[in-house]
Backbone as XML, in Angstrom:
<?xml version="1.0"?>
<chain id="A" units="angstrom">
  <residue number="1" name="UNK">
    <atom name="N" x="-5.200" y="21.866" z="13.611"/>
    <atom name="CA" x="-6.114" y="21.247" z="14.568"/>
    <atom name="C" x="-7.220" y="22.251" z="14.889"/>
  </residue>
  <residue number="2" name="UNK">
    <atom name="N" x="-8.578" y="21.555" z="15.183"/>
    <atom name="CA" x="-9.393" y="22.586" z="14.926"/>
    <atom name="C" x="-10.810" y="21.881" z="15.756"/>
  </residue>
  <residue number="3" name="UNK">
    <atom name="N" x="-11.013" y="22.516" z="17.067"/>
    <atom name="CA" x="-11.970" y="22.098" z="17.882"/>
    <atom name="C" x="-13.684" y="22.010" z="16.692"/>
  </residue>
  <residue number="4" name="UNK">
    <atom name="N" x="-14.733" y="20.833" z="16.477"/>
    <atom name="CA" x="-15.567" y="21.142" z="15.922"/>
    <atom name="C" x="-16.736" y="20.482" z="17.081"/>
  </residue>
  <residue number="5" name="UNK">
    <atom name="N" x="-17.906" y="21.615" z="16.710"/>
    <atom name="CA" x="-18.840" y="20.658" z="17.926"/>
    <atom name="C" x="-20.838" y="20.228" z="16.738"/>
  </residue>
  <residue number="6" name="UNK">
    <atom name="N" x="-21.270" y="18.802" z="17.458"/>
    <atom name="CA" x="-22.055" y="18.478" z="16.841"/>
    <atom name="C" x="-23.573" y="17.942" z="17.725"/>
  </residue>
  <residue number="7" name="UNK">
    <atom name="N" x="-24.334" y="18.218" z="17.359"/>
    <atom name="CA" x="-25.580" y="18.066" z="17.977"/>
    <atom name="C" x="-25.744" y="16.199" z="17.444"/>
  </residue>
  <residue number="8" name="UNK">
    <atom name="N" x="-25.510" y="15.429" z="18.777"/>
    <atom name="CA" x="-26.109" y="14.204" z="18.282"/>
    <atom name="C" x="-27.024" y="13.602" z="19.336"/>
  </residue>
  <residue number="9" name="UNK">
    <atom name="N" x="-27.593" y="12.328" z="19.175"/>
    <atom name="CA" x="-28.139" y="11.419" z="19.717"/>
    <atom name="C" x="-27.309" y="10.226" z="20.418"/>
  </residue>
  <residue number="10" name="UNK">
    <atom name="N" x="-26.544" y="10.683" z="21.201"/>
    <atom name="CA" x="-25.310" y="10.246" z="22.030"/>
    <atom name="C" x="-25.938" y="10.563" z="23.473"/>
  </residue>
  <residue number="11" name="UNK">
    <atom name="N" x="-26.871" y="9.285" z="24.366"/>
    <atom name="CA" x="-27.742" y="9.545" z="25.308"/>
    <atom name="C" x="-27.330" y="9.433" z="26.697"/>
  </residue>
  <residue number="12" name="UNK">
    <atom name="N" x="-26.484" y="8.527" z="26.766"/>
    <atom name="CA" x="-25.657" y="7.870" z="27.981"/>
    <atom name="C" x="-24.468" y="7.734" z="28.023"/>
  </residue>
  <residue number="13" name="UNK">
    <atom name="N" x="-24.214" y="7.200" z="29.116"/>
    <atom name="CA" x="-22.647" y="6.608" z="29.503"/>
    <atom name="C" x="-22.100" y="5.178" z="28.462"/>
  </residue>
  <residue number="14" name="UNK">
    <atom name="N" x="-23.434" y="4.350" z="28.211"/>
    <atom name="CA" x="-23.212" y="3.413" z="27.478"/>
    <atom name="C" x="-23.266" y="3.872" z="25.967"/>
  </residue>
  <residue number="15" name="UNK">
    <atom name="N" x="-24.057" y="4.846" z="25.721"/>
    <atom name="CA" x="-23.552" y="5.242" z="24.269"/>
    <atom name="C" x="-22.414" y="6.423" z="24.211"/>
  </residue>
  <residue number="16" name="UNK">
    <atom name="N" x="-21.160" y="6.833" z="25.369"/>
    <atom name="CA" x="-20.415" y="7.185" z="25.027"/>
    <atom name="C" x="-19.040" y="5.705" z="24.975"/>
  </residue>
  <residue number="17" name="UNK">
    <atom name="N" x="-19.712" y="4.839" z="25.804"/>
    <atom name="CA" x="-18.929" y="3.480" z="25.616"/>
    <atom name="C" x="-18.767" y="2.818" z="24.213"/>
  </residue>
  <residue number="18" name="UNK">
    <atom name="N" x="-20.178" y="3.160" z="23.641"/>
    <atom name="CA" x="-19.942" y="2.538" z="22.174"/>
    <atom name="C" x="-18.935" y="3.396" z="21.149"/>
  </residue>
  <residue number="19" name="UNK">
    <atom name="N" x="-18.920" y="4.678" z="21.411"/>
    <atom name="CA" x="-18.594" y="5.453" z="20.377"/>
    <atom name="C" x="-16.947" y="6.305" z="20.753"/>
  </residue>
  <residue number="20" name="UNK">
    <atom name="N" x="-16.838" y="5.675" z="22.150"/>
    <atom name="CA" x="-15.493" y="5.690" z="22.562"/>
    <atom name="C" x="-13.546" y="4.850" z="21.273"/>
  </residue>
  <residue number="21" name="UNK">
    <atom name="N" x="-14.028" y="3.646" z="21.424"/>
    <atom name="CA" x="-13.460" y="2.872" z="20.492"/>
    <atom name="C" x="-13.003" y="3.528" z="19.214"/>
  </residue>
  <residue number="22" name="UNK">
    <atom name="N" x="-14.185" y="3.901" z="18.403"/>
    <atom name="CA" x="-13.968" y="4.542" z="17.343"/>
    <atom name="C" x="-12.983" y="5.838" z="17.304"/>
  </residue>
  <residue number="23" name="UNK">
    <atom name="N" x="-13.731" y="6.934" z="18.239"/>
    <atom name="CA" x="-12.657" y="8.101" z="18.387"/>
    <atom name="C" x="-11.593" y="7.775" z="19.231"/>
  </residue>
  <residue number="24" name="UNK">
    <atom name="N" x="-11.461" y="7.458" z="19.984"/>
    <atom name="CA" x="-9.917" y="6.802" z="20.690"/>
    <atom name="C" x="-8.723" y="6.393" z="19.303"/>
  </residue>
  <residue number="25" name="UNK">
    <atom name="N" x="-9.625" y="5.654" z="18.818"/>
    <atom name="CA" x="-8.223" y="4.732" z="17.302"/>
    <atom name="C" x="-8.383" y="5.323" z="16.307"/>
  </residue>
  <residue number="26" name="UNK">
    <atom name="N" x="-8.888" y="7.030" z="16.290"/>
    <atom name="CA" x="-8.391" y="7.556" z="14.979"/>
    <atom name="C" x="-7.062" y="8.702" z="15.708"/>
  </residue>
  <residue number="27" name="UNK">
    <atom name="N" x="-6.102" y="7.923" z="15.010"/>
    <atom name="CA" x="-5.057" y="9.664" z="15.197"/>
    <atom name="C" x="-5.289" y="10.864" z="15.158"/>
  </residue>
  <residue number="28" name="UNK">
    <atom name="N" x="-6.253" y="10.814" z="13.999"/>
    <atom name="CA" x="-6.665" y="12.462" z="13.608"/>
    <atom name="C" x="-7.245" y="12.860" z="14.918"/>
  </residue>
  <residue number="29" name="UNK">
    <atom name="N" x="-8.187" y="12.634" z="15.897"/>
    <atom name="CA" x="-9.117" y="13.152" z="16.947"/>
    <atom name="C" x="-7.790" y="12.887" z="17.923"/>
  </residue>
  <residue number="30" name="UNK">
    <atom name="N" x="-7.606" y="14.284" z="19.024"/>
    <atom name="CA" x="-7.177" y="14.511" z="20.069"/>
    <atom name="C" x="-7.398" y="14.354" z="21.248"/>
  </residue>
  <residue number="31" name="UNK">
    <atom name="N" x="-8.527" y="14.874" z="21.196"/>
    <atom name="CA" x="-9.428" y="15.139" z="22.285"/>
    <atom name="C" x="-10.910" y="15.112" z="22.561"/>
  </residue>
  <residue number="32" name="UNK">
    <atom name="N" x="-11.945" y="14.565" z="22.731"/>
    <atom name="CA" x="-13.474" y="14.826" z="22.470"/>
    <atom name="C" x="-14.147" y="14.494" z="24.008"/>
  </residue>
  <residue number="33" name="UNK">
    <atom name="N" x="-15.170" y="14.792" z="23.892"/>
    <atom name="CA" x="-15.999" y="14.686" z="25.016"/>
    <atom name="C" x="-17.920" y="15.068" z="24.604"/>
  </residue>
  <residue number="34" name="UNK">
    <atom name="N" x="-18.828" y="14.739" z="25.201"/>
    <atom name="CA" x="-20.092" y="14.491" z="24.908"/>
    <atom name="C" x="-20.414" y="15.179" z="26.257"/>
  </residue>
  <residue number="35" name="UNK">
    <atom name="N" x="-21.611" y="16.585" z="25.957"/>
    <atom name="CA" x="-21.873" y="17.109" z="27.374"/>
    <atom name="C" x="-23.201" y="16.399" z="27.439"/>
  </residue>
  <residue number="36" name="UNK">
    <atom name="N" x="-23.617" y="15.687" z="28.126"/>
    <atom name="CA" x="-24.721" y="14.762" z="28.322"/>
    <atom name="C" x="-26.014" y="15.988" z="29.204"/>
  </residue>
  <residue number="37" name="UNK">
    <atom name="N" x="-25.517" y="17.062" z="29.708"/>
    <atom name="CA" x="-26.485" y="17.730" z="30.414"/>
    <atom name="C" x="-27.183" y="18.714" z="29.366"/>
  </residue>
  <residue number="38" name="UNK">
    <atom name="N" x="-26.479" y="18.718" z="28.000"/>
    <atom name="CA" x="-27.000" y="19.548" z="26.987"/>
    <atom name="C" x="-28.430" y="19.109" z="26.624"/>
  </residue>
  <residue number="39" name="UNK">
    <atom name="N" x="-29.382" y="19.769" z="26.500"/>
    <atom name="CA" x="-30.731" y="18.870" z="25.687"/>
    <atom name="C" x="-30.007" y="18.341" z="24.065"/>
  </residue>
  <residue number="40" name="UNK">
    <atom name="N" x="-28.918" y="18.759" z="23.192"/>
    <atom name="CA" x="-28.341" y="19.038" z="22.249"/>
    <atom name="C" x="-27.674" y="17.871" z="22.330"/>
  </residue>
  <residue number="41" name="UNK">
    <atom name="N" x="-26.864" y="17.128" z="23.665"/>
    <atom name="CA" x="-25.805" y="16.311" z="23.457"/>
    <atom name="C" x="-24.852" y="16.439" z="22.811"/>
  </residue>
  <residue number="42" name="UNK">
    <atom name="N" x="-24.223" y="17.399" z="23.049"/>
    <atom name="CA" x="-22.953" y="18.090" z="21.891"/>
    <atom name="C" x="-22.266" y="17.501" z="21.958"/>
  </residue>
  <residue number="43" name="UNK">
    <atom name="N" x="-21.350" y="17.367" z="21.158"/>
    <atom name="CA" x="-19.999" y="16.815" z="20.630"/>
    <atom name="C" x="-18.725" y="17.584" z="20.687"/>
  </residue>
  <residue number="44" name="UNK">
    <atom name="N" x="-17.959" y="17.805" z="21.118"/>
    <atom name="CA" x="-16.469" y="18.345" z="20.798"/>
    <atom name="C" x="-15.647" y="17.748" z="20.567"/>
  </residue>
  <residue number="45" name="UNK">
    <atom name="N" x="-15.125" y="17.756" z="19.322"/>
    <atom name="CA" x="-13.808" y="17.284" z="18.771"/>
    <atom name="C" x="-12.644" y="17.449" z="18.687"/>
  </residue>
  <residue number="46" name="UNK">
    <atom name="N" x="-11.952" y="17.496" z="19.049"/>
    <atom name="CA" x="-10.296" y="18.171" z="18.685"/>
    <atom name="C" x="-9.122" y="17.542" z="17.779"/>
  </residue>
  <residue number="47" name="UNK">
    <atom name="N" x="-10.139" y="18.048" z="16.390"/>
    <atom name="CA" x="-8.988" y="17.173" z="15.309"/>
    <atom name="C" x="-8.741" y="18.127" z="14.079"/>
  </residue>
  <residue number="48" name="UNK">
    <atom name="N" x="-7.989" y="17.108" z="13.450"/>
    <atom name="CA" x="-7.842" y="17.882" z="12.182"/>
    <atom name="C" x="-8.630" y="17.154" z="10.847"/>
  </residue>
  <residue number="49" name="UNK">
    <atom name="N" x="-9.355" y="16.229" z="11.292"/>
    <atom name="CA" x="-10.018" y="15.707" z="10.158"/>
    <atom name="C" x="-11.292" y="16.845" z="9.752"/>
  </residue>
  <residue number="50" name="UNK">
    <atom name="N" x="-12.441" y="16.716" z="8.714"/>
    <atom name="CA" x="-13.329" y="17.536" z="8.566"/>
    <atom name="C" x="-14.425" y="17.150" z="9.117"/>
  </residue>
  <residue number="51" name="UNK">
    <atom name="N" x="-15.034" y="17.789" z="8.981"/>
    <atom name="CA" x="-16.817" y="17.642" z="10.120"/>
    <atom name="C" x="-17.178" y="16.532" z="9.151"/>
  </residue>
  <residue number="52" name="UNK">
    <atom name="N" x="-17.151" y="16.108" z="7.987"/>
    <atom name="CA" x="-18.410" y="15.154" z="6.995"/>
    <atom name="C" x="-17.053" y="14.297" z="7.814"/>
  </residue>
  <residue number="53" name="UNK">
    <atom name="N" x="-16.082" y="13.836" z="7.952"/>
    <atom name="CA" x="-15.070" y="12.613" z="8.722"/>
    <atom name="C" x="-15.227" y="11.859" z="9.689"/>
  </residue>
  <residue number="54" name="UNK">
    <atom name="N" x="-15.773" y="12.884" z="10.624"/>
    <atom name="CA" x="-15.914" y="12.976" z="12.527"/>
    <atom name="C" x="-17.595" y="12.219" z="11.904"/>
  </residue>
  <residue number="55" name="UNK">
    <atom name="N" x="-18.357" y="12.761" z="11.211"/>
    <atom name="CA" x="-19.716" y="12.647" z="11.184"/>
    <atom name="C" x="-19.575" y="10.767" z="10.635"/>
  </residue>
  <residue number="56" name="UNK">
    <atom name="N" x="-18.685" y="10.500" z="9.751"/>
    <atom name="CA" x="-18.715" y="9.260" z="9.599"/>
    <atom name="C" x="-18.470" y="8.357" z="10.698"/>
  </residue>
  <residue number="57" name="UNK">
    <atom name="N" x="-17.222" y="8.163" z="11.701"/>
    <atom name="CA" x="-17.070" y="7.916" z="12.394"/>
    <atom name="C" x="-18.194" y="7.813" z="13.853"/>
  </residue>
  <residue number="58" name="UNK">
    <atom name="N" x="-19.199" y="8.773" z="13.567"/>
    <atom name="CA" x="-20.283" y="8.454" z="15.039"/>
    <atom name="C" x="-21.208" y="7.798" z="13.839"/>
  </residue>
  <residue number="59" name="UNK">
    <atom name="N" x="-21.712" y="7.588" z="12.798"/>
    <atom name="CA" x="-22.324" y="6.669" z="11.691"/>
    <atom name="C" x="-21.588" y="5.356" z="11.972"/>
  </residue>
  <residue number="60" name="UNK">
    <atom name="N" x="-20.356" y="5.189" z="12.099"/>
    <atom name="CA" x="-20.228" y="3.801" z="11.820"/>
    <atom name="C" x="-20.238" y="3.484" z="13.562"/>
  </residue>
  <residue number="61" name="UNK">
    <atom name="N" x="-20.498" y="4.025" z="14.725"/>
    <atom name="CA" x="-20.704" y="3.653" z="15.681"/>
    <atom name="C" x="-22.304" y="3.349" z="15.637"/>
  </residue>
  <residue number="62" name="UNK">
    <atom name="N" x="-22.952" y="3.776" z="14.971"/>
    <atom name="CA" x="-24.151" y="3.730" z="15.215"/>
    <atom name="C" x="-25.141" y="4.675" z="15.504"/>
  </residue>
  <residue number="63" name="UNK">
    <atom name="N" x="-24.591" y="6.196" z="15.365"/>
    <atom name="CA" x="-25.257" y="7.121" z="15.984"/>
    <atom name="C" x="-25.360" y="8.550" z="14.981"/>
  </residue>
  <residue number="64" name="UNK">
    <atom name="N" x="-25.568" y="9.817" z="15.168"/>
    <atom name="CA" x="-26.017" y="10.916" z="14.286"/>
    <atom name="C" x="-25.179" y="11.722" z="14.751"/>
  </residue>
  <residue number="65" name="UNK">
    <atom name="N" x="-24.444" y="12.671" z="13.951"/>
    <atom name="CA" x="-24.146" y="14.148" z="14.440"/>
    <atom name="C" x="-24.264" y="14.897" z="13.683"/>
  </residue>
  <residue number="66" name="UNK">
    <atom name="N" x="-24.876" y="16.206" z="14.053"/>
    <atom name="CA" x="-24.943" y="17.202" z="12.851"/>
    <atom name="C" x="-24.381" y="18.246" z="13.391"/>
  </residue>
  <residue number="67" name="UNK">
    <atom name="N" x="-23.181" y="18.823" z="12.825"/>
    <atom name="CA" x="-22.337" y="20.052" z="13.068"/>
    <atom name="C" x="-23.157" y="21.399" z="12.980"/>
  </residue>
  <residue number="68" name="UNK">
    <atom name="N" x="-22.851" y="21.961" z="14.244"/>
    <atom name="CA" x="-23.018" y="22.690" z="14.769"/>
    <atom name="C" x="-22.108" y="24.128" z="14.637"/>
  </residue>
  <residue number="69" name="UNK">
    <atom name="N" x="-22.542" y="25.541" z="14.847"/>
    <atom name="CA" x="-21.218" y="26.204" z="14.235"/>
    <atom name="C" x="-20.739" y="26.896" z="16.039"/>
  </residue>
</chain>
């Protein structure tokens, strides 16, 4: 398991509503959260899937992340 964080376009409360669903119903993700006060909108993950995985998953919500180191 392996915390990863990603710079996206994840703006609000309602676009952590959309993109909730998705990471909630994958097993692989533990834990995540979106710091909304970042200009960055970071991402933290807590999984064991890989960053191109996590990156699909905010794609099929509708949105961008680009990993961050």
């Amino acid at each position: 398991m392996e915390t990863l964080k990603f710079k996206t376009n994840i703006k609000c409360g309602g676009c952590i509503a959309t993109v909730t669903p998705f990471l909630n119903a994958d097993e692989a993700v533990q834990n995540w959260e979106v710091d909304l006060q970042s200009p960055e909108r970071i991402l933290k993950v807590e999984t064991s899937h890989s960053s191109q995985e996590i990156q699909q998953l905010i794609k099929k919500a509708g949105y961008t992340a680009e990993e961050i180191a």
